[in-house]
C-alpha positions as CSV (number, residue, x, y, z in Angstrom):
1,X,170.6,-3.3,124.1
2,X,166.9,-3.8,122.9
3,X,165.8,-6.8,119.9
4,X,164.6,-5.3,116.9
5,X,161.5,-7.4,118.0
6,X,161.4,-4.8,121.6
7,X,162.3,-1.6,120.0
8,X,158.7,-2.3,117.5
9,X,157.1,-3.7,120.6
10,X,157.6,-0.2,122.8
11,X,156.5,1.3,119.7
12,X,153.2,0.3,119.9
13,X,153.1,1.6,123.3
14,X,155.0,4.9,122.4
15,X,152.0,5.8,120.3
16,X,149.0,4.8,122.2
17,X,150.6,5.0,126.1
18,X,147.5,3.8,127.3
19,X,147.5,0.2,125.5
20,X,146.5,-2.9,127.1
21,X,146.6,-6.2,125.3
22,X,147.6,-9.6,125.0
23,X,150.6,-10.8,123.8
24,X,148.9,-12.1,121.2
25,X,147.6,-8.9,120.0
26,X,151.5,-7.6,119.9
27,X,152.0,-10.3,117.9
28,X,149.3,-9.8,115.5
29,X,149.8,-6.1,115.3
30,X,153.6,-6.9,114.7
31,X,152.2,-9.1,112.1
32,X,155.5,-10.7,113.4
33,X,155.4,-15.0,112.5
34,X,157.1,-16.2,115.6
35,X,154.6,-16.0,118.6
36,X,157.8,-17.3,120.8
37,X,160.4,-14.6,119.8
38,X,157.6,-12.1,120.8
39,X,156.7,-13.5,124.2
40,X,160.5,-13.7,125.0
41,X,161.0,-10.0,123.8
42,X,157.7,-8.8,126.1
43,X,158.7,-11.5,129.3
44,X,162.9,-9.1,128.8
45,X,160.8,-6.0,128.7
46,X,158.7,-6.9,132.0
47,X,161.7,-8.2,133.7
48,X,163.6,-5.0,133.0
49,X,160.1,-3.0,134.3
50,X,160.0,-1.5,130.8
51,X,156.2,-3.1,130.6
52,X,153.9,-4.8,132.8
53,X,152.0,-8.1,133.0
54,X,148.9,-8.4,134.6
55,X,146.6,-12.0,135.2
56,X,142.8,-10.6,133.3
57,X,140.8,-13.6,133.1
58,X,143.2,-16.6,131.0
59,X,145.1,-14.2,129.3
60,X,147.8,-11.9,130.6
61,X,147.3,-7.8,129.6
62,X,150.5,-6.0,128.9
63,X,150.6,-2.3,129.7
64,X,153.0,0.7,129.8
65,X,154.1,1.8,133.3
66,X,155.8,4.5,132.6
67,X,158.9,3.2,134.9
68,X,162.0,5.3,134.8
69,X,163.5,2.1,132.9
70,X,160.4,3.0,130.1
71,X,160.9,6.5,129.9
72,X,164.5,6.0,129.0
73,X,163.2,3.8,126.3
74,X,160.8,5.7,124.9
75,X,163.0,9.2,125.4
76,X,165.2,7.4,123.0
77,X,163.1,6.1,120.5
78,X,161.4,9.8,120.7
79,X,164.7,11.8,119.8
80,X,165.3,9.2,117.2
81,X,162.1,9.7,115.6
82,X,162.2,13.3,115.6
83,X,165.5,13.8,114.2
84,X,164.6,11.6,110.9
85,X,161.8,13.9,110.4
86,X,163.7,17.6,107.9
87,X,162.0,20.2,110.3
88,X,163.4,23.3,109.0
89,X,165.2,25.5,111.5
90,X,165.1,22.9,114.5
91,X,168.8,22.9,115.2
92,X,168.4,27.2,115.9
93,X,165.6,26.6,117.9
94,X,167.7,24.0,120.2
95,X,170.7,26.0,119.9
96,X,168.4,29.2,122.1
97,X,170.1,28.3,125.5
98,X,167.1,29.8,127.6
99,X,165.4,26.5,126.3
100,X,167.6,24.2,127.4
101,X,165.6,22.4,130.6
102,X,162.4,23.1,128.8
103,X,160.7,20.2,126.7
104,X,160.5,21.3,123.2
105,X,158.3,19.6,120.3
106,X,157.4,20.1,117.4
107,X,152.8,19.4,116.4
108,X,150.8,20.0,113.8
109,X,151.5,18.8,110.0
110,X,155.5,18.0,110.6
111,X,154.6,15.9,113.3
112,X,151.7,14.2,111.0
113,X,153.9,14.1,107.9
114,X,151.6,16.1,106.0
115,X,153.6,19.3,105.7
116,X,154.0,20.9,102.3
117,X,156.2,24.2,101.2
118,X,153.6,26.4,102.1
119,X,153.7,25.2,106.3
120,X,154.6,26.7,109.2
121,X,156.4,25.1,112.3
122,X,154.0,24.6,115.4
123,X,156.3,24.5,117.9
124,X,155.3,23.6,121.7
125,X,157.9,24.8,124.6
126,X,156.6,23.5,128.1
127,X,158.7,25.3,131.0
128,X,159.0,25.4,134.8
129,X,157.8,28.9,135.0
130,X,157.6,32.4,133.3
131,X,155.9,31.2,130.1
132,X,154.9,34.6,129.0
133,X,158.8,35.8,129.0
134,X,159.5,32.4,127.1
135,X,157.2,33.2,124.3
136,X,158.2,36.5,123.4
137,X,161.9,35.9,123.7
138,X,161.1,32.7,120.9
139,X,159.1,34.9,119.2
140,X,162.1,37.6,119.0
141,X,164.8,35.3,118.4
142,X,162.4,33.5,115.6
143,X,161.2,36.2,114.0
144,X,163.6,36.3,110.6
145,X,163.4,32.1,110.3
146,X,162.0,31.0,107.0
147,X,158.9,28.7,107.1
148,X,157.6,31.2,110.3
149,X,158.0,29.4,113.4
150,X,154.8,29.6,115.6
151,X,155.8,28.5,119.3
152,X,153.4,28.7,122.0
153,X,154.6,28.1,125.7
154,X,152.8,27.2,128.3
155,X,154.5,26.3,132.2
156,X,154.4,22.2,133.2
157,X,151.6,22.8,135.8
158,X,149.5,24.2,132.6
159,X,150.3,21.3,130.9
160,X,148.9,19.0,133.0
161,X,146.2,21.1,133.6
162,X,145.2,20.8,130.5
163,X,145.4,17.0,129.7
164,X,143.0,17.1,132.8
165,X,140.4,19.6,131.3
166,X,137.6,18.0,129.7
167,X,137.6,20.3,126.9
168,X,139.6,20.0,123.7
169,X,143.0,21.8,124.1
170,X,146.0,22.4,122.0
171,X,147.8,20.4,125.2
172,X,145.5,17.3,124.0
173,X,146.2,17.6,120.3
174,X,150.1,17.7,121.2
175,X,149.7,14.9,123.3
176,X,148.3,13.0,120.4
177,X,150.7,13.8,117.8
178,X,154.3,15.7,118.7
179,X,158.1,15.4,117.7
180,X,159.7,15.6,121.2
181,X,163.2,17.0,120.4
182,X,164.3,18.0,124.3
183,X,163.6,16.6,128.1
184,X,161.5,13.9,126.9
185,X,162.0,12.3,130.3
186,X,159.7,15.6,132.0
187,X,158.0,15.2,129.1
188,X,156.9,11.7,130.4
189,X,156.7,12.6,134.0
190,X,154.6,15.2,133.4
191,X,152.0,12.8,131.8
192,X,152.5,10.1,134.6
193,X,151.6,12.6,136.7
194,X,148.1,14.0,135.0
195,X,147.4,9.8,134.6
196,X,147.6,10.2,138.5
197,X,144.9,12.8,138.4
198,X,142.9,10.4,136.3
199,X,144.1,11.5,133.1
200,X,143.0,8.4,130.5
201,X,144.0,9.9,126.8
């Protein structure tokens, strides 16, 4: 069971995966009084491999390692997150059983909070294979949902292909800013495995 003071310290991570900084800095960003109750909360998380503590200079850097004990973290805190958020129509799209070991998320202005009456649902399905078929079975099975769902589905070895391009692509923007609603565990090892290929945000 994670500390109020944890779950808000894997959230800073959970946003920017590629963070590096001082306990300290956590504390400050926290803007948390007790410098102790944060050091004890990041020494649990490093102990349970959840973060990592390196020497740099007098300081120790804490970074994300994207563990299997951190991607069950952040999985949680992601479903969490997502389900606060009124997406309309989400529970039809996870109720389509051909998406069910695909990740699904949700970009674009429900993911930013800036949606009004007048927007659409971006939705992003990554799957092992036969993305065109995906797509225009969505499409089909979306095509009667009011605000218009607009899923685009790409396979897993796309994905990473496309954090590793060093053009702008709609796999970057989702990156950034997403609602993952499904298989936010491949959703994680896909990125540890594009950071392998040098992928750096």
């Amino acid at each position: 069971m994670l500390t109020k003071t944890q779950i808000e310290i894997i959230n800073l991570f959970r946003k920017n995966l590629f963070f590096k900084v001082s306990i300290l800095q956590i504390q400050k960003l926290l803007k948390k009084k007790s410098y102790q109750r944060v050091y004890d909360g990041v020494k649990e998380l490093v102990q349970r491999k959840a973060l990592n503590s390196d020497k740099f200079g007098h300081s120790n850097l804490i970074t994300l390692p994207l563990s299997h004990e951190s991607a069950f973290i952040l999985s949680y805190l992601d479903e969490e997150e997502a389900f606060l958020h009124n997406v309309p129509s989400i529970h039809r799209l996870l109720d389509i059983k051909e998406l069910t070991d695909d990740v699904l998320m949700v970009i674009g202005s429900y993911a930013k909070k800036k949606q009004n009456k007048h927007s659409d649902v971006d939705m992003i399905v990554i799957t092992p294979e036969k993305a065109f078929d995906k797509q225009k079975l969505i499409e089909n099975l979306t095509l009667t949902l009011f605000p218009p769902i607009h899923p685009v589905v790409f396979t897993r070895k796309d994905f990473i292909d496309m954090l590793l391009s060093t053009e702008e692509n709609l796999g970057k923007e989702a990156f950034r800013n997403h609602l993952l609603y499904r298989n936010q565990k491949v959703y994680y090892e896909l990125v540890k495995e594009a950071i392998k290929h040098g992928f750096t945000g």
